[in-house]
N, C-alpha and C positions, 0 to 999 in steps of 0.2 A: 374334486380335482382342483389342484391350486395351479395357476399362473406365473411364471415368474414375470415381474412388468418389468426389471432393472433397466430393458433397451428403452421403455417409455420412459421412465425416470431420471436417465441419462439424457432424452431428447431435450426436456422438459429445461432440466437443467442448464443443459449447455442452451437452450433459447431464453435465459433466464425468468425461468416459470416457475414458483415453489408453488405448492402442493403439501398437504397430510398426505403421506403415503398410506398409511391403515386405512385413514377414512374412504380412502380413492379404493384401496383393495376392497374394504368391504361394499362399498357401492355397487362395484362393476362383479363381485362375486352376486351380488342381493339383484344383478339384472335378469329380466324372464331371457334374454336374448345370451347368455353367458356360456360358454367365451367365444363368442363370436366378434366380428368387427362392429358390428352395429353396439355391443357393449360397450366395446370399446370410445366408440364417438360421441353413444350418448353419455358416457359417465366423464366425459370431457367439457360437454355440454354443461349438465350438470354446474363441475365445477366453473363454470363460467371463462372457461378455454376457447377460445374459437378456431374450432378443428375443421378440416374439409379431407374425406373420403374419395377419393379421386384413381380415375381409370386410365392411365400412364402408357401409353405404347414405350417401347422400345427405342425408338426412332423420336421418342421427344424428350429424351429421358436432359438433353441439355437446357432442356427449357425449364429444369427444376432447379430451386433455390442451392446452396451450396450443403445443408443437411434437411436431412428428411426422415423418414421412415419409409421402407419399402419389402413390401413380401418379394423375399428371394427364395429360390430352391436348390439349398449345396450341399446339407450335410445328409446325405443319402437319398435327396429329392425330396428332404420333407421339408415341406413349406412355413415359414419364419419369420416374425417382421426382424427386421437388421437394422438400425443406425446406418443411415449413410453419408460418411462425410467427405465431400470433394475438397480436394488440396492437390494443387494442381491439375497432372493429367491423370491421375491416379485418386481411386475409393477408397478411403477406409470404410470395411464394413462392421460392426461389430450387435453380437447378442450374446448377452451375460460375457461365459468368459469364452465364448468364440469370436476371435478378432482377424480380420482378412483384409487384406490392399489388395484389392483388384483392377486390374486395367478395365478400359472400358468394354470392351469386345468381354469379355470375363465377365462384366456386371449384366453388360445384355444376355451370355449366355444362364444366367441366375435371374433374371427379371421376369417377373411373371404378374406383369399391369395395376398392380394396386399400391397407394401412395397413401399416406397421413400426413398432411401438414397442420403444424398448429403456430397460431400468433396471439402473441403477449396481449390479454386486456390493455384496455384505457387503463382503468379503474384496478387498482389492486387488492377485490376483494376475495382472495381465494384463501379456502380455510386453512390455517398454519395449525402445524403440530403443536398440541399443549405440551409446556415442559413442567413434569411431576417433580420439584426439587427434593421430593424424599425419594425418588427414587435415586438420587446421587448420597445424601446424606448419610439415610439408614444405613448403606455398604459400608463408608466411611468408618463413621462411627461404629459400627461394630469391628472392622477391621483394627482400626486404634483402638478399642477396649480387649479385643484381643492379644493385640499385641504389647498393652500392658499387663496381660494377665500373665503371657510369657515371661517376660522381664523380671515379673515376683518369683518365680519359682530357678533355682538354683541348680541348672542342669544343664548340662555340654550342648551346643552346637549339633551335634548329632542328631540327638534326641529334637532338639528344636527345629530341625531342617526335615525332621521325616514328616512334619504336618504339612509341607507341600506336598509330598504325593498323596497321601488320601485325597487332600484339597483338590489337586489336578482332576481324581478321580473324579470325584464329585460332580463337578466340572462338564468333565466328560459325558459321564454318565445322562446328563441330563441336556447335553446336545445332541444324545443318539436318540433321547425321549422327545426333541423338539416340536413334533406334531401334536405331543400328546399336552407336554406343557405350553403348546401357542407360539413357540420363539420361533420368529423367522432372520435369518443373518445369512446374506449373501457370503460372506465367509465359510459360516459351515455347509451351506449349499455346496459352493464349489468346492470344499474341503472332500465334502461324501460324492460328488460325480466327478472327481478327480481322475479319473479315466471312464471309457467307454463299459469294463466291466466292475466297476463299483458303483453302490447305492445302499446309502444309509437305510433308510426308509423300507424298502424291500424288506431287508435281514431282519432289521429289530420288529417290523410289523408282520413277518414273517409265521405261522403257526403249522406249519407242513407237518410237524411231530406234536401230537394230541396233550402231550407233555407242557408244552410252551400254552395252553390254552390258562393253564392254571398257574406258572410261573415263567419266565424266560429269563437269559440271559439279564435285560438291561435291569428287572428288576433286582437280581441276585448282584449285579453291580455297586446299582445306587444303595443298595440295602449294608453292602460289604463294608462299603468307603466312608457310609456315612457312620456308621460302629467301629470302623477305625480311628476316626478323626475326632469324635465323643469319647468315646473306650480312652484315647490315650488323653485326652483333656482330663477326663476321672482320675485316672490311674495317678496323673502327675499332685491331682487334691488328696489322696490317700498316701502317696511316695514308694508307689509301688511299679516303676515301670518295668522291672527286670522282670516279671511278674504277666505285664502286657506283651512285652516282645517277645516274648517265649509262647503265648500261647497267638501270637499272630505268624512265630517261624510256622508254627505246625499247620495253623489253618491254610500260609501261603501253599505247602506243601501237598497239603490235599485239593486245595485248587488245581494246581495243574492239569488234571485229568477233568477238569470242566473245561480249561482254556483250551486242549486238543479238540473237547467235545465242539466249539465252538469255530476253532478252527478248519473242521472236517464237514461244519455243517453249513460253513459257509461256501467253503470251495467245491464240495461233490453234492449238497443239497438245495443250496439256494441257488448256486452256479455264479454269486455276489457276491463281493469283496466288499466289506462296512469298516472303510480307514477308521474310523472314532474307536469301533470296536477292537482295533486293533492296535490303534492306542492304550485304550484299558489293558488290553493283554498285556502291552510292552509294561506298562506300570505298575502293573503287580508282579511282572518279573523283575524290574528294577528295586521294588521294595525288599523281595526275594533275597535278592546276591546282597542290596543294600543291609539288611538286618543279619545277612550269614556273615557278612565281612566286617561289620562298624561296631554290630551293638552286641555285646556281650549277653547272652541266654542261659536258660540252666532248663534241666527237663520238669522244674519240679515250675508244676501251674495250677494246682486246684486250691480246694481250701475258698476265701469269699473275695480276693480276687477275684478269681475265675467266675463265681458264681455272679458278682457284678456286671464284668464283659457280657456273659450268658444274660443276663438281665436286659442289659442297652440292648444288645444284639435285635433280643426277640421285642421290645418294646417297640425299635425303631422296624422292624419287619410290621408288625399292628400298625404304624402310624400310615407309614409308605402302602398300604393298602389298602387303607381309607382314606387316603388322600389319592391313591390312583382313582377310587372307586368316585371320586368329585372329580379329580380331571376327564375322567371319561363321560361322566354326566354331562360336567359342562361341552364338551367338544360335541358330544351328539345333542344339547339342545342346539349349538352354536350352528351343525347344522342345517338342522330345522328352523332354527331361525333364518337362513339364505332361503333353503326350496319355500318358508314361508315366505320371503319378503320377494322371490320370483313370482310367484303366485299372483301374490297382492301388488304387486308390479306390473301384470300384465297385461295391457292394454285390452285387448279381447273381452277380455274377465270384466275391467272397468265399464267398458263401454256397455256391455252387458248390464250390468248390475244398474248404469246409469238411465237408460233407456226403459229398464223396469220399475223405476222408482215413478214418483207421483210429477206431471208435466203440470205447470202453472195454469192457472184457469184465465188468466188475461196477459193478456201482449205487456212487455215491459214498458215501463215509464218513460217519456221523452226524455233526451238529458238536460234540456233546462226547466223541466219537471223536477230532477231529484239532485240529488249528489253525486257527480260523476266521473271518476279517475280512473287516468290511462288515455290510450289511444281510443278515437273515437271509429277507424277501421278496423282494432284489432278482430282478429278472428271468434277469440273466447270471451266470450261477457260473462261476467259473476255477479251473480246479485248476492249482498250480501245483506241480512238485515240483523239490525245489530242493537244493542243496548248501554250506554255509560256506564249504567253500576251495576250492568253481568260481568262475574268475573272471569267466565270461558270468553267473554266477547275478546277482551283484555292478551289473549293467548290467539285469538281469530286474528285481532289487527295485527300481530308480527307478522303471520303467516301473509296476511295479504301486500305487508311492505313488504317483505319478502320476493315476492313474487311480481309485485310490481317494478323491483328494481333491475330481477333479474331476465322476466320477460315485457319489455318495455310496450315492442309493438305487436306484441301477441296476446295481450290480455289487457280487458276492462275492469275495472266495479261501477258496480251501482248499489251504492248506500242508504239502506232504508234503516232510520231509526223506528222503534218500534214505541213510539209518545204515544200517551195519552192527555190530554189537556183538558183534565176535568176541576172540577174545583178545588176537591184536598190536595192537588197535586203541591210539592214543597216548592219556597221560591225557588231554591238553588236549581233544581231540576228545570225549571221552566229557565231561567238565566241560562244554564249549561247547555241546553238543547236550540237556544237563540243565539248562544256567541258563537256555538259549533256552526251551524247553518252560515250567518253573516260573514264570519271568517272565510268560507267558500264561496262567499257570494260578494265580497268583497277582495278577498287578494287570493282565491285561487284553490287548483289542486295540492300545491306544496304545501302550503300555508293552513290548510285544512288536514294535512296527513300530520304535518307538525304538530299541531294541536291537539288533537286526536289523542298521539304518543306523548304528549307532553298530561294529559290529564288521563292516562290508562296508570302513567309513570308517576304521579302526585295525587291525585284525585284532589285538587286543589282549583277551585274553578276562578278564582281571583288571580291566577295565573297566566289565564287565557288574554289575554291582549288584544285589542282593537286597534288598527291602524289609525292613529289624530285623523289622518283625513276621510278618516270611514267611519261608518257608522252601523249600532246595531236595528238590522231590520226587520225589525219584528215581524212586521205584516207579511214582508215577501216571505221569513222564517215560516211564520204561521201555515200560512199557502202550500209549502214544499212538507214542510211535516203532515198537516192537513192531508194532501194529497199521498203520502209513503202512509198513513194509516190506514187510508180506504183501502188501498193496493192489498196491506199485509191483511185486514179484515177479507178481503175477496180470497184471499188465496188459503184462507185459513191460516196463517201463519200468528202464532201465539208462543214463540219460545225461540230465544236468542240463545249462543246466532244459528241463523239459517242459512243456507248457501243454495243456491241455484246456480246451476252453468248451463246456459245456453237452454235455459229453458225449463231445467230439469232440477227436483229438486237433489243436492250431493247423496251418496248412499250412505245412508246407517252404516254400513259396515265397514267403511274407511274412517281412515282419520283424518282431521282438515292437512293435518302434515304430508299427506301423501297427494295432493292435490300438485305438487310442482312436477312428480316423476310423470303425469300425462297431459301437463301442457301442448307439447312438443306435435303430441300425436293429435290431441284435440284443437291444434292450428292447423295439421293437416288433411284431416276430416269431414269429407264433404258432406255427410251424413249431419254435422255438425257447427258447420259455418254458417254464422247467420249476417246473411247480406241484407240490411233491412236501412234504406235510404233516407227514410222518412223519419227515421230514427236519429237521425245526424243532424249536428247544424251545418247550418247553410254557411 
């Protein structure tokens, strides 16, 4: 089941909030909670939105901002969130393309207690849409290569003007396939629920008649238009179109009694009206009147003409069905990948799995014992133990800036290098392991996160910079690595990086990337919070 978000989109908007729409869809489709409110908040979260869920009487509805979102109950009492926006003494309400101005006494008889407000970050890191520039090009370009290829060939207007309707078809054809090829367009949406009894979707994914399991309508469509539009490209490199139009009057002609079939199966079988589909119809019969009236025909069609047309025909019927037979692959792994990524989403599930993994054998490091970023209240401590020249470590530190930017007072680290300082060890390794320590131990957590990124980023350790008025501290270094070695010795830990949260070590069966979707829950988990005083500086 898909969502339409456009009322969230619109909010979002007019509060000048951008957002990736896909990424945002597939988020809050990939939550265990989907489609619920609580999806909805958290994948707001997420994107670093500061959303508030809120329980709105009636009677306070003036105490709300001048837009909002709000579950109303109008279009047959089912329940909706709406755009709501006050101007004046009057609401405009609106979802997708239902739009209403309501009085107030109206908006209360519609209000039914639950509110979304969101406010614009400080900080504007929220992910933008990548823009693919082939995907503007490539059309382009072949539209101009096309339409030089017209130009060369010496042929009336007529004939030049009938590749828009195949085109159209085309077109068509594959807006009524939208689910199956992925396209979502608020346009054809509202195009195909253009009234209460139309829906695209229904008809073409329709299979009531044991017939359509093996062929239907949209295929015979895109199959038809795309061998029209080929077929007459050929035809014009041979100089035979008298040849083409003649054998497309007849095939129009024996269409008809599929466009009835179609017509009859929609209105007395589906009980659904499919406008796109009705498009198609109108355009094959415009091709119809258009080729009996403009373009001159003759009965005679066979011969390798024909045998040609016959050729694309059935070639492009081969391709269009192993290429259905990949879109429908991809659409059912696409999703298995959502009830996967619910799964693995799901708090229960994590906590589970986290609680069965292997609990540290000794109480964590003081933090002027080790390395320690973040909030020193936060809820979730992470011990991370880690190494310079692993290059998973390398892929661990994003994740952990990550997360520390984006939950500031909800999560720790505690950074254990995993040194050795024995005698073959290389200089640079002993230097790199002493500038990293004194860099923290002289200007700090930032100053050390920098660093860190700066040599995952160059592996260049003459990079690394010491403040003139600082200095490197070997000994206290020594001491603090000293001490993160016994740690990682006691606890068995032999293999970067490691990850502990709150005691525990992460599960094998996640990935460190999945560790941000239960922050949220693991700050609010008393099972989980470790209140430990003595842990803190004074």
């Amino acid at each position: 089941m898909t969502e339409n978000f456009n009322f969230l989109f619109q909010y979002l908007e007019r509060e000048e909030i951008s957002i990736n729409k896909s990424e945002f869809e597939f988020q809050i489709e990939s939550h265990p909670d989907y489609p619920s409110l609580t999806s909805t908040v958290d994948t707001l979260s997420f994107f670093n939105i500061d959303n508030s869920a809120l329980s709105i009487q009636k009677s306070e509805i003036d105490l709300l901002p001048d837009r909002y979102l709000a579950w109303l109950s109008m279009e047959g009492n089912r329940l909706q969130f709406y755009l709501i926006e006050k101007k004046s003494d009057v609401y405009h309400c609106s979802q997708d393309k239902n739009r209403r101005i309501l009085s107030k006494k109206e908006l209360e008889m519609a209000w039914r207690n639950i509110v979304l407000l969101v406010e614009k970050p400080k900080t504007d890191n929220i992910q933008q849409p990548s823009i693919n520039m082939w995907n503007w090009v490539l059309p382009i370009l072949w539209l101009g290569l096309f339409l030089l290829i017209l130009l060369e060939f010496e042929i009336n207007l007529v004939t030049k003007f009938f590749f828009v309707l195949p085109f159209l078809g085309i077109l068509f054809s594959i807006a009524a396939l939208k689910d199956l090829f992925g396209t979502k367009s608020e346009l054809i949406n509202n195009f195909c629920n253009i009234t209460s009894s139309s829906n695209c979707t229904t008809v073409v994914s329709s299979n009531k008649w044991k017939f359509f399991e093996v062929i239907n309508f949209s295929d015979l469509s895109i199959i038809f238009f795309s061998s029209q539009f080929l077929g007459l490209l050929s035809f014009l490199f041979i100089a035979d179109t008298v040849t083409y139009f003649s054998s497309q009057n007849l095939l129009l002609i024996y269409s008809i009694p599929v466009l009835l079939i179609s017509v009859y199966y929609q209105k007395f079988v589906e009980k659904k009206w499919c406008p796109i589909c009705l498009v198609i119809i109108s355009i094959i019969l415009i091709e119809l009147v258009y080729i009996y009236f403009l373009i001159p025909v003759s009965i005679k069609f066979l011969g390798l003409p024909s045998i040609i047309f016959i050729f694309i025909f059935t070639s492009i019927s081969l391709v269009w069905f192993e290429l259905k037979k990949l879109l429908l692959q991809k659409k059912t792994l696409k999703e298995f990948q959502f009830k996967g990524s619910r799964f693995m989403r799901n708090y229960t599930i994590f906590k589970n799995n986290l609680v069965a993994s292997d609990l540290i054998k000794s109480t964590p490091m003081l933090p002027d014992e080790t390395i320690f970023l973040g909030s020193y209240t936060a809820p979730v401590k992470i011990i991370m133990v880690t190494n310079p020249y692993c290059g998973y470590c390398a892929k661990a530190h994003w994740v952990m800036e990550e997360l520390l930017d984006k939950y500031a007072e909800k999560i720790s680290f505690d950074i254990h290098f995993n040194y050795y300082d024995y005698e073959n060890i290389s200089p640079e390794s002993r230097i790199l392991h002493h500038k990293l320590v004194s860099i923290y131990i002289n200007q700090g957590q930032e100053a050390f996160i920098k660093a860190l990124r700066n040599w995952f980023t160059n592996k260049d350790v003459t990079k690394l910079k010491i403040l003139e008025n600082s200095k490197l501290n070997e000994v206290r270094a020594d001491q603090i690595l000293e001490k993160q070695l016994q740690w990682n010795k006691l606890n068995h830990i032999t293999y970067t990086p490691s990850i502990i949260i709150n005691e525990y070590f992460f599960p094998k069966q996640y990935d460190r990337n999945d560790i941000k979707y239960f922050i949220d829950d693991l700050s609010e988990d008393e099972d989980f919070i470790i209140i430990d005083k003595k842990n803190r500086p004074a």
